[in-house]
C-alpha positions in Angstrom: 20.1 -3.7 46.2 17.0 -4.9 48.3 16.1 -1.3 48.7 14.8 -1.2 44.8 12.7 -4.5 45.9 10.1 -2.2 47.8 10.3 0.9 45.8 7.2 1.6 44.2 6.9 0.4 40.8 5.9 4.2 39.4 9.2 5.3 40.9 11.3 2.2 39.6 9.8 3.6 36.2 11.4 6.8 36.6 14.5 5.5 37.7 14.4 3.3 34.6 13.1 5.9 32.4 15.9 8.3 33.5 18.7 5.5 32.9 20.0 5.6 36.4 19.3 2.1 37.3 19.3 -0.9 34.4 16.9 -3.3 33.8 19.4 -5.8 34.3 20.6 -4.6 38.1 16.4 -4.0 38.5 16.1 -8.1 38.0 19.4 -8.9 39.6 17.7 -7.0 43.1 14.6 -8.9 42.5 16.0 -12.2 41.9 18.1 -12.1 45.0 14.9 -11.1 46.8 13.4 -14.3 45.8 16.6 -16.7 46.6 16.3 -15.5 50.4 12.5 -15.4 51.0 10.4 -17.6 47.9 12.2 -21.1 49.6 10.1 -19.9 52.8 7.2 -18.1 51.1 6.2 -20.8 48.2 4.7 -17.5 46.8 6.5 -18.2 43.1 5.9 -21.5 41.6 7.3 -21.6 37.9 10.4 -19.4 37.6 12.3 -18.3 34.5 15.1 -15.9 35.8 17.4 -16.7 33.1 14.9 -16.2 30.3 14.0 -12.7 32.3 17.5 -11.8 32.1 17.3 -11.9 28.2 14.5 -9.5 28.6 16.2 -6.7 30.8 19.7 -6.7 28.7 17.4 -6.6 25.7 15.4 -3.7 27.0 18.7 -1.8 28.1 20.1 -2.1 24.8 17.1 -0.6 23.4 16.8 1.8 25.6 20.7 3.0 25.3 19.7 3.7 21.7 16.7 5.7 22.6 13.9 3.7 21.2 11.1 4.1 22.5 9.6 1.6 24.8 6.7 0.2 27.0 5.4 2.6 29.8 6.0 -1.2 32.0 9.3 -1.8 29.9 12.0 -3.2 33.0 9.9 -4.0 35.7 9.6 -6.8 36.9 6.4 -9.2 37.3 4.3 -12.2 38.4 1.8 -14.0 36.6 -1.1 -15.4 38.5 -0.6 -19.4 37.6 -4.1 -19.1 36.2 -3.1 -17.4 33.1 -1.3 -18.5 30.2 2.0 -17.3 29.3 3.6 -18.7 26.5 6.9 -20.8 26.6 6.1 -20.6 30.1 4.3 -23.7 32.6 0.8 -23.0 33.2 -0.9 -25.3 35.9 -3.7 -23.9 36.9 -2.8 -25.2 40.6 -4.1 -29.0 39.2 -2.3 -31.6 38.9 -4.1 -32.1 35.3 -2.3 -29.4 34.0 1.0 -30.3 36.2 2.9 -30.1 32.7 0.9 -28.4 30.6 3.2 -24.9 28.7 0.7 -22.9 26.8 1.7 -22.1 23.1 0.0 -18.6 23.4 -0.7 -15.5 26.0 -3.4 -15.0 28.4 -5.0 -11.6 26.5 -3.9 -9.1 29.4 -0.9 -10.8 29.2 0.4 -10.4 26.0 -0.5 -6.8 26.8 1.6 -6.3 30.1 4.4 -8.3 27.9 4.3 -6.3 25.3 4.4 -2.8 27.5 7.8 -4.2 28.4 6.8 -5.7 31.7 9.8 -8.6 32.3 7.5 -12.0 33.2 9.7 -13.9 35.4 8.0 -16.4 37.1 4.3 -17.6 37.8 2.5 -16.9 41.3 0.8 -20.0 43.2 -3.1 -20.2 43.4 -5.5 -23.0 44.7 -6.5 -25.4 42.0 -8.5 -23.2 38.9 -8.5 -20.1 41.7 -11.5 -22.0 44.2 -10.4 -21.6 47.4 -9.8 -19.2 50.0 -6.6 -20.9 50.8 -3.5 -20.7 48.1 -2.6 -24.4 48.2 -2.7 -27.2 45.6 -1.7 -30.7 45.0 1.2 -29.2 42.2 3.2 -27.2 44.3 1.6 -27.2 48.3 0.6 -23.9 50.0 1.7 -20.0 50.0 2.7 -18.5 53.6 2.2 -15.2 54.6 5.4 -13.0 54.8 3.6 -10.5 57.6 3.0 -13.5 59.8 4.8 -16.9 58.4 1.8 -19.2 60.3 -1.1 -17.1 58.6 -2.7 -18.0 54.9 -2.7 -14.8 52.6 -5.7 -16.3 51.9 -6.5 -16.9 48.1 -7.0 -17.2 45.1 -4.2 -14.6 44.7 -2.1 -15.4 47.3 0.7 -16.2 45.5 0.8 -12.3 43.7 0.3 -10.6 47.4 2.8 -12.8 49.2 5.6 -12.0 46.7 4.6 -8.6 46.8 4.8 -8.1 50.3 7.8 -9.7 50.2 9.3 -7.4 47.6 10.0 -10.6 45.0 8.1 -8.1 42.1 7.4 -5.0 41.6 3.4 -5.9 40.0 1.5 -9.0 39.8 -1.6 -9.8 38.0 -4.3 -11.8 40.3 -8.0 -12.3 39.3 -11.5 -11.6 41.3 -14.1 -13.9 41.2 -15.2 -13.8 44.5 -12.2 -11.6 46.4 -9.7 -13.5 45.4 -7.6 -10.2 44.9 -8.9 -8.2 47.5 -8.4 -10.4 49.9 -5.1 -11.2 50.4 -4.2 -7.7 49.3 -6.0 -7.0 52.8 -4.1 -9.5 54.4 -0.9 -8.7 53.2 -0.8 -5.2 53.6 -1.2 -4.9 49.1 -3.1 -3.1 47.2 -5.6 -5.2 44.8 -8.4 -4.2 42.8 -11.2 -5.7 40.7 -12.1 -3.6 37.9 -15.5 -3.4 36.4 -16.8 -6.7 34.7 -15.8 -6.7 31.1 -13.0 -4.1 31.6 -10.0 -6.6 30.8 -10.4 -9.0 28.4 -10.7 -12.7 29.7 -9.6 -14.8 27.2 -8.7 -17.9 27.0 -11.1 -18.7 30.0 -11.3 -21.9 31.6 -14.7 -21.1 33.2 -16.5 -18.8 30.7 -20.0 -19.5 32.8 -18.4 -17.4 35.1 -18.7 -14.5 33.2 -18.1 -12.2 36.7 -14.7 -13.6 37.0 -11.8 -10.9 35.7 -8.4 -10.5 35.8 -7.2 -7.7 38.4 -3.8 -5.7 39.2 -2.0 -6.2 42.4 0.7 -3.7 43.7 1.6 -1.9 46.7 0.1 1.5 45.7 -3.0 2.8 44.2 -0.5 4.4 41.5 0.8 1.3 41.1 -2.4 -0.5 40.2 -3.3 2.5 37.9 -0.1 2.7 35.8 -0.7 -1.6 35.7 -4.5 -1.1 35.0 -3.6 1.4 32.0 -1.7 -1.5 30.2 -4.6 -4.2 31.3 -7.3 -2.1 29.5 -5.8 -1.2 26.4 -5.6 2.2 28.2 -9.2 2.1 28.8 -7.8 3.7 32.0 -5.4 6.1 32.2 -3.0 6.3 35.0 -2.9 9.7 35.7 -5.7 11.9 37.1 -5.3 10.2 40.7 -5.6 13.2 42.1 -8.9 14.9 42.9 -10.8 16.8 45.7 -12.9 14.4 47.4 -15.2 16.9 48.8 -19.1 16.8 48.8 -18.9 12.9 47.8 -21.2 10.9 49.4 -20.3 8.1 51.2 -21.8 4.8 52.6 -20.1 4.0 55.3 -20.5 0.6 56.9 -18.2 -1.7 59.0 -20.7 -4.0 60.3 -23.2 -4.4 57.1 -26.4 -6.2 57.1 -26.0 -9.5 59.2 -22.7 -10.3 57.9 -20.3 -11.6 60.2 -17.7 -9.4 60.8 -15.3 -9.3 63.2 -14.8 -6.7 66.1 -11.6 -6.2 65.9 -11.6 -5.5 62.0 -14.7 -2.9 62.6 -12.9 -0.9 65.4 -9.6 -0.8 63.0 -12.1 0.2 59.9 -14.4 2.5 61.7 -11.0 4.7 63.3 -10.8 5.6 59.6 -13.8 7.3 59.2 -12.8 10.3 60.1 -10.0 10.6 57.5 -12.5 11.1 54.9 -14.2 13.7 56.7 -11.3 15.8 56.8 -11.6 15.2 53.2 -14.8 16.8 53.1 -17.0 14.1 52.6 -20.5 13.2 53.2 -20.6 9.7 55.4 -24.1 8.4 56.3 -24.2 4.2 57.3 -26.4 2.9 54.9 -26.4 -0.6 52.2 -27.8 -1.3 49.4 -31.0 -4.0 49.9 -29.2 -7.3 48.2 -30.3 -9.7 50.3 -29.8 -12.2 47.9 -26.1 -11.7 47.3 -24.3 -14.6 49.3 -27.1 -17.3 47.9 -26.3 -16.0 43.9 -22.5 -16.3 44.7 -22.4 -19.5 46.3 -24.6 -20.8 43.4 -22.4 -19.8 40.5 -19.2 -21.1 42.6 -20.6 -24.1 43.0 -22.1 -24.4 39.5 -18.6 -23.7 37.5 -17.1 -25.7 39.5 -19.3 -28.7 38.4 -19.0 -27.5 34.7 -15.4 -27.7 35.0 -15.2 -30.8 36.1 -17.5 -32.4 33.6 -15.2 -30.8 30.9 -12.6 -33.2 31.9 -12.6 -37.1 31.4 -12.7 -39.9 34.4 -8.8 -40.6 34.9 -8.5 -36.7 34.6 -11.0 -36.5 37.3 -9.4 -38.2 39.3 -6.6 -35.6 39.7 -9.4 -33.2 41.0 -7.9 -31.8 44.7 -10.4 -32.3 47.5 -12.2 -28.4 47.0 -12.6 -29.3 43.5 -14.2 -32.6 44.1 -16.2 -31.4 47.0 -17.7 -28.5 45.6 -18.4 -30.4 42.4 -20.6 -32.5 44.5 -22.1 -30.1 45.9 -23.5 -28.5 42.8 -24.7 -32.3 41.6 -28.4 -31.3 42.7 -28.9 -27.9 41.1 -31.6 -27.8 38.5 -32.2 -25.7 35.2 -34.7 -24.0 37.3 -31.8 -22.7 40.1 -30.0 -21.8 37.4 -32.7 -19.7 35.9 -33.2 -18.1 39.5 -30.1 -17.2 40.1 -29.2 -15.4 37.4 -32.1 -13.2 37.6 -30.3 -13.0 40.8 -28.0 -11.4 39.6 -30.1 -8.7 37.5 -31.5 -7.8 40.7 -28.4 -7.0 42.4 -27.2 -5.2 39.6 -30.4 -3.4 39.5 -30.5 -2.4 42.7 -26.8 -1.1 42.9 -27.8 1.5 39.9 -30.2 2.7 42.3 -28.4 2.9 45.2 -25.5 4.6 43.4 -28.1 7.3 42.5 -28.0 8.5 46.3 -24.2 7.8 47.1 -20.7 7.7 45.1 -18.9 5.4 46.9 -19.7 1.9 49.5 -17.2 1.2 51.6 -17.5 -1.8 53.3 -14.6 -4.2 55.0 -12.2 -5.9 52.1 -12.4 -9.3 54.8 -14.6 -10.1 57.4 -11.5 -11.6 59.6 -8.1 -11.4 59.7 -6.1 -13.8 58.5 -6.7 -17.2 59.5 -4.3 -20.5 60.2 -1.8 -21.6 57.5 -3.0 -25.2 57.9 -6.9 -24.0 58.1 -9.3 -24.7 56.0 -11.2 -22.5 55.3 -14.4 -24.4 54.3 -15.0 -26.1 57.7 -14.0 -22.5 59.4 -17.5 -21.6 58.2 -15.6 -18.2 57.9 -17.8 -15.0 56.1 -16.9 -14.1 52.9 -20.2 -11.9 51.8 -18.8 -8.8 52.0 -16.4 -9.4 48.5 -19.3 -11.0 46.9 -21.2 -8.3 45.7 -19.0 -6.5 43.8 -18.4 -9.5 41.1 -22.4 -10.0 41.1 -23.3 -6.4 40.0 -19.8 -5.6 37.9 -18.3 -3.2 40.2 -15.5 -1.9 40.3 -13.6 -2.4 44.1 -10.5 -2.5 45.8 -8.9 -3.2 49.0 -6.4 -0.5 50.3 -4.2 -0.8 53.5 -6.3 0.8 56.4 -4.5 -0.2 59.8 -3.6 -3.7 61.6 -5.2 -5.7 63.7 -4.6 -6.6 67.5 -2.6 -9.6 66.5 -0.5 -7.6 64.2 -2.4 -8.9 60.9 -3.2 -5.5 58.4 -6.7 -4.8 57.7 -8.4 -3.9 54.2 -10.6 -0.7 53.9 -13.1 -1.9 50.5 -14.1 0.7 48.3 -16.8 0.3 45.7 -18.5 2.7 43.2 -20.9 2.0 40.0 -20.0 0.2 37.4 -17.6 1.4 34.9 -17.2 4.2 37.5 -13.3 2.7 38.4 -11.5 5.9 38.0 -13.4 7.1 41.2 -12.8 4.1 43.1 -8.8 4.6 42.3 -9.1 8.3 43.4 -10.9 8.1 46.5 -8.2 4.6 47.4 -5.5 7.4 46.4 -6.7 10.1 48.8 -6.9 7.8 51.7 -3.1 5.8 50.6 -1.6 9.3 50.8 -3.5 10.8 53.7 -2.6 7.7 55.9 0.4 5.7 54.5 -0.6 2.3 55.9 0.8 0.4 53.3 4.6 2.2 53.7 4.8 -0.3 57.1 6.5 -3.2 55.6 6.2 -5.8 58.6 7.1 -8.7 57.4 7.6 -11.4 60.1 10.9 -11.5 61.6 11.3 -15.1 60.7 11.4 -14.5 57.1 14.9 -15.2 55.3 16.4 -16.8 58.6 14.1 -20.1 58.6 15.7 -23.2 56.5 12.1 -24.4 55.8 10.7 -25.0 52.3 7.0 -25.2 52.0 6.8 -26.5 47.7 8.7 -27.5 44.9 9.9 -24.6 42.9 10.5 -25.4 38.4 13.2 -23.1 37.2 12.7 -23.1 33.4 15.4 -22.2 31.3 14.8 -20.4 27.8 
């Protein structure tokens, strides 16, 4: 049974689709998956395994009769805890919300729902997804399965951990600043950010920040395609992976600008260089002039923060963990003038990727700028680097992280891939040819540890429908 737990979702499909596994043994594999590692892990908050049960015998009736169903219909899948799901607790990872069960669906919700996709539990994430850490006053903090005393970082650390740990077979994060990419690098996951505006974010906590999207997490790029088909209204298909990736220009830098990145992550990325030049591509080190990039993020993380905050009253501010309160603060002094500023800010950067994207097709740049740090870190007074996943929320693009290699320490490394906005297909071909020409992500290392440790790191709900 915990074989089907790390198939790939495309090929669970198929086995679905062809009848020779059930929904209902599909769920049964996952849910004993989640017994032996989530007590550890902490990656699955809200579970409804019962009410998921429902689902799968419903969808093998159906599909005993030959109706026809959802391209997701059987599989099983995470929610980020940031999204409403209906019947279902919704936190937001603050304890204002502790209780709170949403009468409706998060938009690309009700879409992977009604592909068939079997919702059985809710992913962690730091309180309203501001962190780099996935930890909260509701239900504590997500470990990493690879190495059970490193973060998965955050926000959607809660998606890649279960993931990794083969608890689903998709999960839905969201990228505001890396928070897919990110722990899809650090995890050994795929995650991608689509273009701005490409899945529909509605309801939205923090509409001001309008760069913020929903994103699809898997462990393939044909994963995150047959997940991203359903998230756009099929927007984007997912076939047409396949493509020859000759004479495409590429910008290839490991070290960009005077961004802090690590050695030991630029020695693993650069060794991959040469895999695209077997491809037949064109790679020249080169970046886009955005010197303003880090300065226009920071700004608008700071500033929705402080205009989430206001929305809620005293006593309810009070509930506020210490990232939400500190940040808050933080943003107390900014004027209608630094507002104005920065988001000319962001035309610029936009602007200037259009032009840069006339000379090259594709940016790659490092999906982190260190491996994964400390479990009981934080991340704010680690004055760790972060500027390489801000520009791709800034100017709209599309981006992902794809497994490129480990670490000294063991820790896998993300190879980022960006191309213009709207231009997403390309970024999922070019994340394709490099998946299949290396196979990083096949090495499922998860830290011996995992399923022999009586530890439990946060409270788990099981909901019952």
């Amino acid at each position: 049974m915990t074989e089907l737990c790390f198939m790939t979702a495309t090929e669970l499909k198929t086995l679905l689709d062809s009848q020779q596994i059930s929904a209902v043994e599909l769920l049964e594999a996952h849910a004993q998956q989640i017994e032996q590692t989530n007590p550890i892990l902490n990656a699955l908050v809200t579970l409804d395994i019962d009410g998921a049960m429902v689902q799968a015998q419903e969808i093998d009736s159906q599909r005993s009769k030959g109706l026809k169903l959802g391209i997701l219909a059987g599989l099983p899948i995470a929610i980020k805890d940031l999204f409403d799901t209906k019947g279902m607790k919704t936190t937001y990872g603050s304890r204002i919300f502790a209780d709170h069960i949403p009468k409706s669906d998060h938009a690309h919700v009700k879409r992977l729902r009604d592909a068939g996709a079997i919702i059985l539990g809710k992913s962690n994430t730091p309180e309203f997804a501001f962190s780099g850490q996935t930890a909260n006053g509701v239900f504590g903090k997500t470990l990493n399965p690879v190495n059970l005393s490193k973060t998965p970082t955050g926000s959607s650390g809660g998606a890649a951990s279960a993931l990794a740990a083969g608890m689903v077979a998709l999960a839905d994060g969201s990228d505001f600043g890396g928070s897919a990419r990110t722990p899809a690098s650090v995890t050994n996951t795929v995650g991608f950010r689509p273009s701005n505006g490409l899945v529909p974010m509605y309801p939205n906590l923090t509409p001001h920040a309008y760069f913020n999207t929903a994103a699809p997490m898997a462990r393939t790029v044909t994963d995150i395609a047959l997940m991203l088909e359903v998230m756009t209204g099929g927007v984007v298909k997912a076939k047409g992976l396949e493509r020859d990736m000759k004479g495409l220009k590429i910008a290839w830098n490991m070290s960009p600008q005077d961004y802090r990145v690590s050695k030991d992550i630029q020695f693993v990325l650069n060794s991959q260089s040469q895999v695209f030049e077997d491809m037949g591509c064109e790679l020249k080190t080169a970046d886009p002039n955005v010197p303003n990039v880090s300065q226009v993020h920071d700004f608008m993380n700071y500033f929705s923060v402080q205009a989430l905050a206001d929305s809620f009253s005293e006593e309810e501010q009070e509930l506020l963990g210490s990232v939400m309160r500190n940040r808050g603060r933080s943003a107390l002094n900014f004027t209608t003038q630094d507002f104005m500023k920065n988001s000319a800010g962001i035309v610029e950067v936009s602007v200037e990727m259009d032009r840069f994207f006339e000379t090259y097709d594709l940016l790659a740049w490092p999906a982190m700028q260190n491996e994964a740090f400390g479990i009981d870190q934080d991340d704010v007074k680690l004055d760790l680097d972060w500027r390489c996943m801000s520009l791709a929320p800034i100017a709209g693009l599309p981006a992902i992280s794809v497994p490129a290699g480990f670490s000294q320490n063991g820790i896998p490394v993300g190879l980022q891939l960006m191309a213009r906005q709207g231009n997403d297909e390309l970024v999922l071909q070019a994340a394709y040819a490099f998946e299949q020409a290396t196979a990083f992500g096949e090495d499922r290392r998860l830290d011996p540890d995992l399923g022999s440790k009586k530890i439990k790191t946060g409270s788990v709900t099981y909901e019952i429908h």
